[in-house]
N, C-alpha and C positions, 0 to 999 in steps of 0.2 A: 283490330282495325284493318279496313281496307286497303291495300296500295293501289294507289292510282295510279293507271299504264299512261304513257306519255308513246304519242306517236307520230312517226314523221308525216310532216305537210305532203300531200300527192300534190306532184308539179304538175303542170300546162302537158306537158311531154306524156305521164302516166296516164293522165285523163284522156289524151287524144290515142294512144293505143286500147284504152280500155272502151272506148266511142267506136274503135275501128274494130276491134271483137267482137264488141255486142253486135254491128252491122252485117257481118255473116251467119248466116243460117246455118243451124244446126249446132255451130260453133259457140254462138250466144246462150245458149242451151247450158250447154257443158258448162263453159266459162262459168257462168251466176250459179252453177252447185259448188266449181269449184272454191270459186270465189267467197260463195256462203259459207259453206262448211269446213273449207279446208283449213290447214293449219297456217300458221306465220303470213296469211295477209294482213295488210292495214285496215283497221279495225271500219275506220270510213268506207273502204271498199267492200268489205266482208258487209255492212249494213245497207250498202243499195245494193248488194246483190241481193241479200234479204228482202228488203223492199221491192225491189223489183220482180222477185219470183212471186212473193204473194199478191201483189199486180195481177201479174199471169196467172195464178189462181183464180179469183175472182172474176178476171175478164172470163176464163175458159167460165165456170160456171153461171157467169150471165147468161153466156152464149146456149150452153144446155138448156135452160130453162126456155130462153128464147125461139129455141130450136123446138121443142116439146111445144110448145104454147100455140107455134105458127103452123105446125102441122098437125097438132089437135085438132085446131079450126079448120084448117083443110078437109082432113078429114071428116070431122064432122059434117059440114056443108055437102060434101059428097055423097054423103045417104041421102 
């Protein structure tokens, strides 16, 4: 059978440093790997960095396509 992990509640205090890391650049980066994948974070924390980097996946890959799509047409129109 499974055991089930019991983990402590993130306070008011944890969330407002963890708000204040994602808002620097480059910084928010690092953070959501370390956060994802490292060891001994709180399991809450460790899943919106999850969430949030594949977020950032998706968004970047809109963006490719969007990118592709709009200068296709460009291009094209240009011949």
């Amino acid at each position: 059978m499974e055991e089930q992990q019991t983990a402590s509640v993130l306070s008011v205090k944890d969330w407002m440093i963890t708000i204040l890391l994602l808002a620097i650049p480059i910084v928010n980066i690092v953070m959501l790997f370390v956060w994802a994948f490292g060891g001994g974070v709180n399991p809450t924390k460790a899943n919106y960095a999850k969430a949030s980097l594949i977020w950032a996946v998706i968004g970047i890959v809109l963006y490719i396509i969007f990118v592709v799509i709009f200068f296709g047409a460009v291009m094209s129109s240009i011949k």
